[in-house]
N, C-alpha and C positions, 0 to 999 in steps of 0.2 A: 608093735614095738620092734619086733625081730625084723621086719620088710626094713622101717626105718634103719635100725642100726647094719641091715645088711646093704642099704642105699648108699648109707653114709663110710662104709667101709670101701663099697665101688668107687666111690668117689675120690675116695683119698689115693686109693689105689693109681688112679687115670692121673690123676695133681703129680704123683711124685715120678710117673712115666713119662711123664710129656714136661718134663724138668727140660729146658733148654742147656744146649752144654753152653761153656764158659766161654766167652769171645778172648784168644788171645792174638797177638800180631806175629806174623813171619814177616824177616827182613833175609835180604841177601842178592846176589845177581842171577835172573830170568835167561834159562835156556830157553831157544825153543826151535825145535827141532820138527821138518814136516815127519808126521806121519807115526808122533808119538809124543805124551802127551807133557805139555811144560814143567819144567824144575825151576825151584832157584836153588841156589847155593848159600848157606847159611853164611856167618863168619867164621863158623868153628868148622869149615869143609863138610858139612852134612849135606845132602843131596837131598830132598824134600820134594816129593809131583804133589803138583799143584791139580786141585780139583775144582769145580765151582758150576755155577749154573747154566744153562744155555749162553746167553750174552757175554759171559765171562768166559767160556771155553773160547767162544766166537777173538774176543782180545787175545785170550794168552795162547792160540793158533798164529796170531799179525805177527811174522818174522823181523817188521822196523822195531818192535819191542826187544829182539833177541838183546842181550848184553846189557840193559838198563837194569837199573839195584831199583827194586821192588820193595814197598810194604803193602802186607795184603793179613785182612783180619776174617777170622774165621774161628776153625779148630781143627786140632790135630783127629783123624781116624784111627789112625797106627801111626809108629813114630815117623815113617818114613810117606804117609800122605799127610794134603793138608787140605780139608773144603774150604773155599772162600767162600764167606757169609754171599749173599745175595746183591747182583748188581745195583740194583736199586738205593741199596745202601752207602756206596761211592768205598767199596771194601778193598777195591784195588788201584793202589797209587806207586806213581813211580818217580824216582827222585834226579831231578835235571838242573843241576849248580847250584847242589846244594838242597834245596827246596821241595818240597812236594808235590805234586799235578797229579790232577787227574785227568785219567782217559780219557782222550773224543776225536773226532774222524770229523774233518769239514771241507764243504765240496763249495771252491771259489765260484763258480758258475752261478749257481742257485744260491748260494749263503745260506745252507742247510748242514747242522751239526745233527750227526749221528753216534752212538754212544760202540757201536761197532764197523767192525773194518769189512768193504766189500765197496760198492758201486753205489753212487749216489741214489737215493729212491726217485728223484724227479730227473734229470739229465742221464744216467746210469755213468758218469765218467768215474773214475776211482776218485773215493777219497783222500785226502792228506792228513797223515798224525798231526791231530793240534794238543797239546798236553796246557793244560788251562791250571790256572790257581784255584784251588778247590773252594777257597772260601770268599770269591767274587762270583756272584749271581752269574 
């Protein structure tokens, strides 16, 4: 009885540590500066570094991003970091006349869209920012 109720106390323990935090949105305009690591700028002047996973460092490193108004979903660390939820999740968008796109990188050559910025994987020529409607296939 005691192993049981000490199982079921581990257990409850592990459930309320591995609690996900809260997904909220940061919006505002994307620095990015080589050699440190990107901001946006809130509305209300707050200065915010932007964190997020390999593939997402790999974008908010792409200088044609610099100055574009961002929403990116995630959580706050401290007030002044923010982790981007994970790429795969389509967590960072950016806003061009109005509307929202997301990220992608596409090499005229091959007709190969890349979800990061660098050299085509079949021709190696650079790619080109293509900012797409998020909610067309």
């Amino acid at each position: 009885m005691r192993y049981c109720l000490c199982l079921f106390a581990t257990a409850l323990v592990c459930l309320i540590a591995a609690e996900p935090h809260q997904t909220v949105s940061v919006r505002g305009k994307l620095s990015v500066r080589e050699g440190q690591p990107a901001t946006v700028e809130t509305a209300d002047h707050k200065l915010v570094t932007l964190e997020g996973d390999n593939v997402t460092r790999k974008v908010l490193a792409d200088d044609r991003l610099n100055g574009f108004e961002i929403e990116a979903r995630g959580h706050f660390t401290s007030p002044d970091r923010f982790a981007i939820d994970p790429s795969h999740t389509h967590s960072l968008l950016v806003r061009q006349n109005g509307r929202l796109k997301l990220i992608s990188y596409w090499c005229d050559i091959c007709s190969i869209r890349a979800y990061t910025p660098g050299p085509c994987v079949c021709c190696q020529r650079e790619t080109t920012l293509d900012l797409l409607d998020p909610d067309k296939p």
